[in-house]
Residue frames as qw, qx, qy, qz and C-alpha x, y, z in Angstrom:
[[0.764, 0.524, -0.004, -0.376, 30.26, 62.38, 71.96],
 [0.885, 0.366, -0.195, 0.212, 33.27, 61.15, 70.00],
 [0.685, -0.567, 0.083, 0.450, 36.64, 61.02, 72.88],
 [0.668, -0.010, 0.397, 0.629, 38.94, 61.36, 69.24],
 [0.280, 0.817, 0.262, 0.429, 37.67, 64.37, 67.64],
 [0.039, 0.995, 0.057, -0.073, 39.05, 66.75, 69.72],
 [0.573, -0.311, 0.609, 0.452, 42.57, 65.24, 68.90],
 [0.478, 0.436, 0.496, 0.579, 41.67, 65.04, 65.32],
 [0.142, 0.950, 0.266, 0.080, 40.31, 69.09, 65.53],
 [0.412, -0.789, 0.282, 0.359, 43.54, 70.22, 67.01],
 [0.513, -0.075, 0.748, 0.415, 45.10, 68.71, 63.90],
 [0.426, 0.548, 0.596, 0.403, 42.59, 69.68, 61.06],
 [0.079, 0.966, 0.186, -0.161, 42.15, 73.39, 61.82],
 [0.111, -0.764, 0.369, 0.518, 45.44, 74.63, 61.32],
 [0.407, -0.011, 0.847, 0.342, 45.59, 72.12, 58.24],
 [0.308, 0.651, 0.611, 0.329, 42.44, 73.50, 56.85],
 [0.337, -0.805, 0.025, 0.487, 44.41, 76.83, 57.56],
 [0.301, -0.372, 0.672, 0.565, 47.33, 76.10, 55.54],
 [0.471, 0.370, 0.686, 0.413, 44.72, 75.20, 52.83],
 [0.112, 0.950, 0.280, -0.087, 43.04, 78.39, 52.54],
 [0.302, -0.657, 0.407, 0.557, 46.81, 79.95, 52.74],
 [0.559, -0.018, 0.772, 0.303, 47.35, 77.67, 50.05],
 [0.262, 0.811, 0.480, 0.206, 44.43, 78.59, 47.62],
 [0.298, -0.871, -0.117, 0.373, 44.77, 82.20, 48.62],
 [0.287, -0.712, 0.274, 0.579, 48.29, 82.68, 47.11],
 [0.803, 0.582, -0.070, -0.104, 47.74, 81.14, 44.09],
 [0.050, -0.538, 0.821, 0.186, 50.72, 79.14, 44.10],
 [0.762, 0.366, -0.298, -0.444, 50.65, 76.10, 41.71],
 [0.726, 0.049, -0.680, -0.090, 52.59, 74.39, 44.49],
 [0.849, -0.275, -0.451, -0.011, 52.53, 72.89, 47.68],
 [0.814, 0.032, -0.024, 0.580, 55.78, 72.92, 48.32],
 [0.356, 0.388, -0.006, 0.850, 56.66, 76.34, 46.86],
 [0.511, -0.719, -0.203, -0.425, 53.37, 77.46, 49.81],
 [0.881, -0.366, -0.251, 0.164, 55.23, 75.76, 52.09],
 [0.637, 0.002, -0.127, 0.760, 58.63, 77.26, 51.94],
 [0.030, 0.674, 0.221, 0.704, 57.12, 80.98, 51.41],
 [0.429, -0.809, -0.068, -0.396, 55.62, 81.04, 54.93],
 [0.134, 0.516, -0.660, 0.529, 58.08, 81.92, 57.96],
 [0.491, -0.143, -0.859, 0.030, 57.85, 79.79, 61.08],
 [0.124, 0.235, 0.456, -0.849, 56.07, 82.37, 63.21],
 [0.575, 0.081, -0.277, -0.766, 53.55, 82.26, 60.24],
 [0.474, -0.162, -0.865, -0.026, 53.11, 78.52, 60.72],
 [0.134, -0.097, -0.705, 0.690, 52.25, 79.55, 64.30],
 [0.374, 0.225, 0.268, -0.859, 49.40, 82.11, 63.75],
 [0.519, 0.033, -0.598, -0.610, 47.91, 79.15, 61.64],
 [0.841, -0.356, -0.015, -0.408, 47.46, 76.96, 64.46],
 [0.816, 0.100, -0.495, 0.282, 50.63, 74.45, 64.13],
 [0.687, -0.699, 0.066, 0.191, 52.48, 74.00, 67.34],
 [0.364, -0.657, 0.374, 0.544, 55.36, 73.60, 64.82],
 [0.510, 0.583, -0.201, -0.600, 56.31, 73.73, 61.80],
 [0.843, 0.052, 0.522, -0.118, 55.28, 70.53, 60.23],
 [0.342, -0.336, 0.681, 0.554, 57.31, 69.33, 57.07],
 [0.458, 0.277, -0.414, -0.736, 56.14, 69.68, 53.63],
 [0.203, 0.012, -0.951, -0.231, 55.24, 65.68, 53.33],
 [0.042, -0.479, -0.810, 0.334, 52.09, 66.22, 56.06],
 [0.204, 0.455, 0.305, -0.811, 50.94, 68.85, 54.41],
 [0.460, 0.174, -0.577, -0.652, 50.88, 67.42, 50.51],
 [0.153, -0.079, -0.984, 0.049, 49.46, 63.96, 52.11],
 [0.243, 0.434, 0.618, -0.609, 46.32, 66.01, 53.88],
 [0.444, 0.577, 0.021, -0.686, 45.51, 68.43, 50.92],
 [0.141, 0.451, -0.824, -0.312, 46.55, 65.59, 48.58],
 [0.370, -0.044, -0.925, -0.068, 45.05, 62.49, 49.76],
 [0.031, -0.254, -0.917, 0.305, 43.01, 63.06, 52.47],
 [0.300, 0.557, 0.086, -0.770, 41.05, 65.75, 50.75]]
């Protein structure tokens, strides 16, 4: 069907991961979501690693 989606899925799940995290803790930022979770927690969201705070305010930010 589309070659690029399953590149782009590998990418949005653990992103629409980190949002739910996000929501979830009520935190009022980004940032402060970010730093909370340990990099083994990044893992059991889906990331391969742990991605930096700028690709995660730019998804739930802008491309949301």
């Amino acid at each position: 069907m589309y070659p690029y989606y399953e590149y782009i899925k590998e990418r949005l799940i653990p992103r629409i991961r980190f949002l739910s995290f996000f929501c979830l803790s009520r935190s009022n930022f980004i940032a402060k979501a970010h730093r909370d979770l340990e990099p083994e927690e990044f893992q059991l969201l889906g990331f391969d690693s742990v991605p930096n705070y700028e690709v995660l305010r730019e998804f739930v930010n802008e491309r949301l």
